[in-house]
C-alpha angles and dihedrals in degrees: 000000000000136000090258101047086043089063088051113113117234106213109220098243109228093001089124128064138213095248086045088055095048080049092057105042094046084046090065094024094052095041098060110023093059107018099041113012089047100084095031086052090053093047091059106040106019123219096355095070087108084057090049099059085054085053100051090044082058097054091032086063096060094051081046088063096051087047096049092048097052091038092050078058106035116028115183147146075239092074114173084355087066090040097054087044083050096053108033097016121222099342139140091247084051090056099033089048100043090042091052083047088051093040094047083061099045092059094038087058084048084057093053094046098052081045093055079054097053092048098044096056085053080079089061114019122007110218102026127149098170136132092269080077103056086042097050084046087061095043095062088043091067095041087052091052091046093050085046088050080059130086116279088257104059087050096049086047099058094037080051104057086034094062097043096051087038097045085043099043095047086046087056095043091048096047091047091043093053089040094057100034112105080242139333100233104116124212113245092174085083117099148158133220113290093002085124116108097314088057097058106051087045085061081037087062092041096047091056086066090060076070112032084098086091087075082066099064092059083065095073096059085124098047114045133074115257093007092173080068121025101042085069086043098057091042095057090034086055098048096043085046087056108043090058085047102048087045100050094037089049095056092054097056095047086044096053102026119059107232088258092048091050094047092047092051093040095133093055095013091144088051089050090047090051099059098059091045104045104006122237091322091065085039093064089035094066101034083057096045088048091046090059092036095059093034087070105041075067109059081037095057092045096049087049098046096032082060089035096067093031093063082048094061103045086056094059086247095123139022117258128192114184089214086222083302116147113209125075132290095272092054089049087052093051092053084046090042093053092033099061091043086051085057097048089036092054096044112019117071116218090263099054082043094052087062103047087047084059092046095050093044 
């Protein structure tokens, strides 16, 4: 055996299991949909940002068909890379395509992790934008790249516990939050400037990114058992789990944050809605909760894109240098795939994040 197959990664067949990939996709999907996508929607549309979520799961549906159809056929840690080379074979569109999806998520797990940042200094100083949030954000980025350095099943495992205690603990937010709230009507007559048409599709783009996390699951075809079926399960159990979730959730916030308050605490916009509806207890509920939620978005991000450009370069598709690393390929991409979101957590604020996000989607 020589040097190059020897860097080849051997995915653990079956080693991944239905309820592990939901874990993972609503790990990326939840994270960022509710906890950092909330605030930045109603700044662009007003008061309809609940509305635009339904609409992004609408258009997201018809891309998760196609999903479901090509992962049923070619399962594969690859994921959309494999389906591109599938499709259109070893070309330039197949590498640029597959690297600004890789890219897109890259940044979007950038985006988490300064998130994870905003929430977690409500604990100790609401308000705060400081350097402590880029340096939390960091910080969760190395303990994500330590638990993917890990076995499967340590990673299902944690995705796992994380997704039952988040999706619990949103459920039980969004139905307090409705349940205190004066009504739960919510006034669509309020508006800012430009939030006409324009505005909302513009939320509309953004919102499809709360479930763009699905992509993630196709990641593990060479990893989970059944994958020509349950690829395509977890994909439609993640989105319909989602899309309940994102609705209630979004109809708590509008009941219990004015429009203004919403868009000035855009960053940690659940956290500030908390506070009104259930005082400083719900406050740390829901920064903690947060905390865990984006958390992991993030180990799930990096297990999907690390696979993701490993697969590419195993295909020829992309360049690799080992920089003097052992270990195989995958574990190279996974040091490339944390280092670069080190890099946009520590020096791009959510906002700047949110955009490049748009551009490479």
């Amino acid at each position: 055996m020589n040097k190059n197959e020897d860097r080849k990664q051997h995915y653990r067949k079956d080693s991944l299991t239905l309820v592990g990939a939901v874990a993972l996709g609503t790990g990326v999907m939840i994270g960022a949909g509710i906890f950092a996508l909330t605030g930045q929607m109603a700044e662009m549309t007003g008061a309809l940002f609940p509305l635009a979520f339904l609409s992004a799961a609408l258009i997201v549906t018809f891309s998760a068909y196609s999903y479901v159809k090509m992962s049923n056929a070619y399962p594969s840690a690859g994921g959309i890379g494999m389906y591109l080379y599938k499709a259109y074979g070893g070309t330039l569109p197949t590498a640029f395509n597959a690297l600004l999806m890789y890219f897109s998520m890259v940044i979007a797990q950038s985006f988490l992790a300064r998130t994870f940042g905003s929430y977690s200094m409500q604990l100790f100083e609401p308000g705060y934008h400081g350097i402590m949030v880029p340096a939390l954000g960091v910080g969760v980025l190395i303990v994500a790249f330590l638990i993917n350095l890990s076995s499967n099943r340590l990673i299902e495992g944690v995705a796992s516990l994380i997704g039952f205690v988040k999706i619990t603990g949103i459920i039980v937010f969004g139905v307090a939050g409705v349940w205190v709230a004066d009504n739960i009507s919510v006034d669509f007559t309020q508006s800012i400037a430009d939030s006409a048409v324009s505005g909302f599709l513009g939320a509309t783009a953004l919102g499809v990114l709360a479930f763009k996390g699905f992509t993630t699951i196709t990641n593990s075809g060479s990893e989970l058992k059944d994958p020509h079926h349950n690829v395509g399960r977890a994909i439609m159990i993640s989105i319909a789990l989602c899309v309940v979730i994102y609705t209630l959730v979004g109809f708590a916030v509008a009941s219990n944050l004015s429009l203004n308050d919403n868009i000035a605490t855009q960053d940690y916009s659940l956290a500030a809605a908390a506070k009104p509806a259930l005082g400083d207890y719900g406050l740390w509920f829901t920064v903690i909760l947060a905390m865990l939620a984006t958390a992991g978005g993030i180990i799930a991000s990096i297990f999907a894109v690390s696979r993701m450009l490993a697969m590419l370069t195993e295909m020829k598709l992309v360049p690799h240098s080992h920089f003097g690393m052992p270990g195989s390929i995958q574990k190279h991409t996974l040091v490339y795939t944390v280092v670069i979101g080190i890099v946009l957590t520590a020096f791009l604020t959510c906002h700047a994040l949110q955009h490049w996000v748009l551009f490479s989607t």
